[in-house]
N, C-alpha and C positions, 0 to 999 in steps of 0.2 A: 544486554547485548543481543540478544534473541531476537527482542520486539525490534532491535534496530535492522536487524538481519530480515527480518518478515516484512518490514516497511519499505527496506531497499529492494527487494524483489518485488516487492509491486510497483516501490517507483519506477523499476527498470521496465515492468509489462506494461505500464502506462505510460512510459518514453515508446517503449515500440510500437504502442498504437497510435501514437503522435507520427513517429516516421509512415508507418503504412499508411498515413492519411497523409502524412505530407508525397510517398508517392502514387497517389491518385489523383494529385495537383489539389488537397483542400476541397475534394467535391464530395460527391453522394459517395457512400458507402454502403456494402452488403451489412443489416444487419444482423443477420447469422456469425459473417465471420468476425466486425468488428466488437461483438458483444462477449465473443470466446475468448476476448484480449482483456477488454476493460472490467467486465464481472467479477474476473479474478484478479485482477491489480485492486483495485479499488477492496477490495474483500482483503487482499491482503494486506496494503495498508492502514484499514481501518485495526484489522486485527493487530498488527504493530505497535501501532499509536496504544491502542487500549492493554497491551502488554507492559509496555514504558509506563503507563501512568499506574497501574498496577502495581510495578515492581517498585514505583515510586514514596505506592502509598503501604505497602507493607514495608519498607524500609523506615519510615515514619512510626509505623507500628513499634518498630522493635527501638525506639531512641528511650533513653532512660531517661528519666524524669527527677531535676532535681528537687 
C-alpha cells in the first residue's frame, strides 16, 4: 500500500506538470522550473513501482512449499 501511495504522488506531480504546460498553451517551457516538477514525479513513481514489485517478491518468499 506504500509503493502505491509513492506512485500516486508522483502521478499527481506528473499530472501537474501536464497542466502547467497545458497553461502555457503546450509551448516552451522554463527548464528550471518544469524540471523541479517532473525529477521528482518520475523518482517517485519509479520508486513506487519498485516498492510494489518488492513487496511482491518477498511475499513469494514466504509461500510454503508443498
Amino acid at each position: 500500500m506504500a509503493g502505491l501511495g509513492v506512485f500516486l504522488a508522483g502521478a499527481f506531480l506528473l499530472g501537474l506538470a501536464v497542466y502547467v504546460w497545458e497553461e502555457q498553451g503546450f509551448g516552451d517551457l522554463s527548464y528550471p522550473e518544469s524540471l523541479r516538477i517532473v525529477i521528482p514525479a518520475v523518482t517517485l513513481m519509479l520508486l513506487g513501482i519498485q516498492a510494489m514489485f518488492s513487496s511482491f517478491f518477498l511475499s513469494l518468499l514466504r509461500l510454503r512449499l508443498r
